[in-house]
MIZA-494299 format. One record per residue (C-alpha): residue number from 1; residue in one letter; chain; z, y, x. Coordinates in pm, whole numbers. Layout:
% MIZA-494299
<resi NUM; resn A; chain A; zz Z; yy Y; xx X>
...
% end
This chain:
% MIZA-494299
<resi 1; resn X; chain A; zz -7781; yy -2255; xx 3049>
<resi 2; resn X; chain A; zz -7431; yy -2310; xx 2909>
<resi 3; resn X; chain A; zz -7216; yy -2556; xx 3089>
<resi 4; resn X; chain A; zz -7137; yy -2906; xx 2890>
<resi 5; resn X; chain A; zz -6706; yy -2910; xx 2867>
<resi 6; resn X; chain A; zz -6449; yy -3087; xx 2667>
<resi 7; resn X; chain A; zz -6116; yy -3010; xx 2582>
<resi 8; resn X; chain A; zz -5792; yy -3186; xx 2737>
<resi 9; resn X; chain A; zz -5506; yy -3195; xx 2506>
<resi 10; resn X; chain A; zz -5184; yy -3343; xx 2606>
<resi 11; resn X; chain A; zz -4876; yy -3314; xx 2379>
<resi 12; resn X; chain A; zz -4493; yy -3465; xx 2519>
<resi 13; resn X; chain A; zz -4163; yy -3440; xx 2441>
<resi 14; resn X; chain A; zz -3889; yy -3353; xx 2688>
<resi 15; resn X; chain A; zz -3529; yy -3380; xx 2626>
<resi 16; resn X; chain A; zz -3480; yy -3008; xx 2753>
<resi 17; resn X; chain A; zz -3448; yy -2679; xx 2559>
<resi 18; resn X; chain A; zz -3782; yy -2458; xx 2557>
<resi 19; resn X; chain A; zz -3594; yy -2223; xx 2780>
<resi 20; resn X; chain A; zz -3538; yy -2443; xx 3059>
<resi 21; resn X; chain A; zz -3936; yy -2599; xx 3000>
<resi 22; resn X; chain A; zz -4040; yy -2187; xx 3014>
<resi 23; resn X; chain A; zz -3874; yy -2121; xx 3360>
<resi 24; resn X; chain A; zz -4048; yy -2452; xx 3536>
<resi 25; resn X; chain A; zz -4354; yy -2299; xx 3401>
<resi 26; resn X; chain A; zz -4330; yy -1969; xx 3497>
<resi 27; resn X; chain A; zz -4095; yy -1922; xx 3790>
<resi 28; resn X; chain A; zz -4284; yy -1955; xx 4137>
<resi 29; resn X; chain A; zz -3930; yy -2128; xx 4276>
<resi 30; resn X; chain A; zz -3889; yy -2366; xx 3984>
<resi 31; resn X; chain A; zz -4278; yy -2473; xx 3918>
<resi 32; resn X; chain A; zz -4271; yy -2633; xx 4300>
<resi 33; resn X; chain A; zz -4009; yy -2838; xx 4181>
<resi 34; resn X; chain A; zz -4261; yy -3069; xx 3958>
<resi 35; resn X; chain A; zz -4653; yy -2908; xx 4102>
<resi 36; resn X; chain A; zz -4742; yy -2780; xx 4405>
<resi 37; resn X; chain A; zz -4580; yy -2664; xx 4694>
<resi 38; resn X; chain A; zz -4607; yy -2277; xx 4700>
<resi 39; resn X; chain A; zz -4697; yy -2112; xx 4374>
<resi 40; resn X; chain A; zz -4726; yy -1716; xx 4325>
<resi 41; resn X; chain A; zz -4661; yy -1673; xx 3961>
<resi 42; resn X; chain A; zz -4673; yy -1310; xx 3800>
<resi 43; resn X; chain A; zz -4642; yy -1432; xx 3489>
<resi 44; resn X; chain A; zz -4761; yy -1138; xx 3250>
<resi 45; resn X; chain A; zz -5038; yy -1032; xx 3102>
<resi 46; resn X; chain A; zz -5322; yy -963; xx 3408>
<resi 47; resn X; chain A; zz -5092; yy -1120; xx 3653>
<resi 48; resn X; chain A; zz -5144; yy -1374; xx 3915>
<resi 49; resn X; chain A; zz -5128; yy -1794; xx 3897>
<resi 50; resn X; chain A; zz -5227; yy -1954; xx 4203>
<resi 51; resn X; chain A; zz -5035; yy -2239; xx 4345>
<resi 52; resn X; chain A; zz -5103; yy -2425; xx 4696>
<resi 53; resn X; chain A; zz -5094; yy -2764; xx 4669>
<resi 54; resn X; chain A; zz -5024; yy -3035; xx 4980>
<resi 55; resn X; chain A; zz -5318; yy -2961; xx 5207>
<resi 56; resn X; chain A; zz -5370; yy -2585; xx 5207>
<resi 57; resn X; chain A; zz -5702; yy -2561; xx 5137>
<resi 58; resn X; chain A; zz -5625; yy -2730; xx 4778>
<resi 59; resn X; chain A; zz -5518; yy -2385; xx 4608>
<resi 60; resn X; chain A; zz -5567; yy -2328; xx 4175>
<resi 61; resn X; chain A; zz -5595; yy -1965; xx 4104>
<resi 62; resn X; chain A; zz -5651; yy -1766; xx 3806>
<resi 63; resn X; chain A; zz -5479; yy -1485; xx 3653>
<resi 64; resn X; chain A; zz -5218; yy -1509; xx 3341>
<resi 65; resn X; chain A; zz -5367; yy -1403; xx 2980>
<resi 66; resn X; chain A; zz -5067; yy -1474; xx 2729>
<resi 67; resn X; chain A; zz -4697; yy -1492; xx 2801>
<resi 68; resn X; chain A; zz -4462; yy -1512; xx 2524>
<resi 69; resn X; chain A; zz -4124; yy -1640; xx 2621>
<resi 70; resn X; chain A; zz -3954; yy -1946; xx 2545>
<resi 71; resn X; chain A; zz -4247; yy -2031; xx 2323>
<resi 72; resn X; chain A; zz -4613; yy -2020; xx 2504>
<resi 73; resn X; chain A; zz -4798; yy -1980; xx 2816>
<resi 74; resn X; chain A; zz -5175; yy -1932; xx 2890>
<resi 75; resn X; chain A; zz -5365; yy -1886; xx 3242>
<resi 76; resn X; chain A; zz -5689; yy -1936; xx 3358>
<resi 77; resn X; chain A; zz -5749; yy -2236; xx 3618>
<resi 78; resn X; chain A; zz -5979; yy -2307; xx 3884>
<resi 79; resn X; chain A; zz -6006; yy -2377; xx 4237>
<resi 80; resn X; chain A; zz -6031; yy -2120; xx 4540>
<resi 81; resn X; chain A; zz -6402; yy -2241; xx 4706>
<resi 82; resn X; chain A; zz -6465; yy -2468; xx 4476>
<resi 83; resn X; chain A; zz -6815; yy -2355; xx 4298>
<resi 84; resn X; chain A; zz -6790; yy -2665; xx 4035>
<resi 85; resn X; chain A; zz -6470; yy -2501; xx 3886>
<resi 86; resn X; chain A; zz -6416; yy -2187; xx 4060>
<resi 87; resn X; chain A; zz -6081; yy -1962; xx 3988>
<resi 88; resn X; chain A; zz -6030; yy -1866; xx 3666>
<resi 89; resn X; chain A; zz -6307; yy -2053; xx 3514>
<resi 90; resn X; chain A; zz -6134; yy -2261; xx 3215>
<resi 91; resn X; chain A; zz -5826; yy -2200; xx 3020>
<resi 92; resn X; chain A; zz -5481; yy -2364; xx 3021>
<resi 93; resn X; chain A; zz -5293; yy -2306; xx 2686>
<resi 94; resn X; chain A; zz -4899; yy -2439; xx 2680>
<resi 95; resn X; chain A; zz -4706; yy -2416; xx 2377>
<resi 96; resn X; chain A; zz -4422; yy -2468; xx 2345>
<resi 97; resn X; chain A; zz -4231; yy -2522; xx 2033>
<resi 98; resn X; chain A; zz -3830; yy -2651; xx 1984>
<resi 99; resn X; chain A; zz -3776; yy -2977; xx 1851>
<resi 100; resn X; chain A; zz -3369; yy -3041; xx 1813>
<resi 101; resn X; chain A; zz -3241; yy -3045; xx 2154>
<resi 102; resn X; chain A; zz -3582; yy -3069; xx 2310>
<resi 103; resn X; chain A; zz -3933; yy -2973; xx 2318>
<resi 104; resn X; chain A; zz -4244; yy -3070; xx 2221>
<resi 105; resn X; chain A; zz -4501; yy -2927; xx 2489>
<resi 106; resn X; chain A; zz -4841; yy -2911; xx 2389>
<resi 107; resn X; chain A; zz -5092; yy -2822; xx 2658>
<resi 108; resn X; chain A; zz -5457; yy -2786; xx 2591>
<resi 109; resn X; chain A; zz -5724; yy -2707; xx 2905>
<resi 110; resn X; chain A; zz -6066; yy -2623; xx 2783>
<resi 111; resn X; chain A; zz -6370; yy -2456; xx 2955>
<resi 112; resn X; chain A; zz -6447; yy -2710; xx 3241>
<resi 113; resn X; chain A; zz -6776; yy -2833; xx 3301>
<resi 114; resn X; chain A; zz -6810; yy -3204; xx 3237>
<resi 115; resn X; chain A; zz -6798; yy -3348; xx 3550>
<resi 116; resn X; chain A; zz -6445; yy -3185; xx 3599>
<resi 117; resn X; chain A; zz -6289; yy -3328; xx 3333>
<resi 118; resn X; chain A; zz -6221; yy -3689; xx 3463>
<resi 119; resn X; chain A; zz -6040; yy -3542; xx 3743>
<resi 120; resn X; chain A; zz -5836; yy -3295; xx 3565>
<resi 121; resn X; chain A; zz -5758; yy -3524; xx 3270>
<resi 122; resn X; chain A; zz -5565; yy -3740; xx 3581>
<resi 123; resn X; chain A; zz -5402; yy -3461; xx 3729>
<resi 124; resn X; chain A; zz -5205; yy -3343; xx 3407>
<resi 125; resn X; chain A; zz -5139; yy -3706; xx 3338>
<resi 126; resn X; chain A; zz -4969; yy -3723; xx 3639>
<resi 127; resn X; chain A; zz -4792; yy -3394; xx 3671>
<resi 128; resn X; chain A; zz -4675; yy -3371; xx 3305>
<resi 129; resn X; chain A; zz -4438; yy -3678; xx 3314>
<resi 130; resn X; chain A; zz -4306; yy -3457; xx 3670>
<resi 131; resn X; chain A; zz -4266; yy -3168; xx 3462>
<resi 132; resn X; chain A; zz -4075; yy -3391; xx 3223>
<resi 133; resn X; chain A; zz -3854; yy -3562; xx 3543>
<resi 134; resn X; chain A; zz -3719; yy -3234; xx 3613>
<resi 135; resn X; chain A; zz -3699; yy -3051; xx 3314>
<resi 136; resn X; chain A; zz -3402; yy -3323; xx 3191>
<resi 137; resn X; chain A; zz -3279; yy -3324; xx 3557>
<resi 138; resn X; chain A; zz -3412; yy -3599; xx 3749>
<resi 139; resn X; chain A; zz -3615; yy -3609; xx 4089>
<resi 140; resn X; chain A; zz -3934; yy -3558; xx 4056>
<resi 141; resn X; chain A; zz -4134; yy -3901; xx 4050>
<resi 142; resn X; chain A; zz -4354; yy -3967; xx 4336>
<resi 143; resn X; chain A; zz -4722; yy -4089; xx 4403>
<resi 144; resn X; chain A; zz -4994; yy -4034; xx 4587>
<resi 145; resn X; chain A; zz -5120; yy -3726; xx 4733>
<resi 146; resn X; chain A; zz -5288; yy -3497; xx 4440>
<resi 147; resn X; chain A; zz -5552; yy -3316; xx 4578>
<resi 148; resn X; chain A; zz -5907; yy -3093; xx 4398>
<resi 149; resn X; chain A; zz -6035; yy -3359; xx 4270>
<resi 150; resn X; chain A; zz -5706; yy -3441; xx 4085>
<resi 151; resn X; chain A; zz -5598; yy -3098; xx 3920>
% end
């Protein structure tokens, strides 16, 4: 029986070159700075994503499938003991593409069951606009605790 799911597609504009959007992405330092607060990040082909969020049971895992630099990013997402959406059970695309000084991100997460999507749809609404905070050198912004059930 195949699993209902539904694409989430987000696409912003930051006022930050694609290289500096690239290393928040991809650096385990750097992507604390706006999501998470430990990351392991191999970001190649085969290589590892998992970041640990506030409470340490609340980790995303999955393993890198695309990595071309400056310009896109792909993983597979899901959550360590979590049999709903476990790790590496949908697919997070980033593009990235430059746009004058900027960038225009587009990020697209597809392959989670239905009942995920609510929660996840939340989560990047609330982390992209962190992403976008740090990426043109503010703080990040702050808000409630993110846990599972928010991406």
């Amino acid at each position: 029986m195949a699993l209902d799911t539904k694409v989430i597609e987000r696409v912003i504009t930051i006022d930050a070159p694609p290289e500096i959007v690239f290393r928040l992405l991809t650096d385990p330092i750097q992507y604390v700075t706006w999501k998470g607060r430990l990351a392991e990040l191999e970001p190649r082909r085969g290589g590892a994503f998992r970041v640990e969020f506030a409470s340490a049971k609340d980790i995303a895992a999955g393993k890198y499938v695309e990595v071309v630099r400056d310009r896109r990013v792909v993983f597979t997402w899901g959550w360590e003991g979590n049999e709903r959406v476990p790790p590496g059970s949908s697919t997070v695309e980033i593009d990235l593409q430059p746009m004058g000084s900027g960038t225009r991100l587009r990020l697209v997460h597809r392959g989670l069951p239905q009942e995920a999507v609510a929660s996840h749809t939340e989560g990047w609404d609330y982390f992209l606009p962190r992403l976008t905070d740090v990426a043109e050198g503010r703080p990040a912004r702050e808000a409630p605790q993110h846990t599972e059930s928010t991406t």
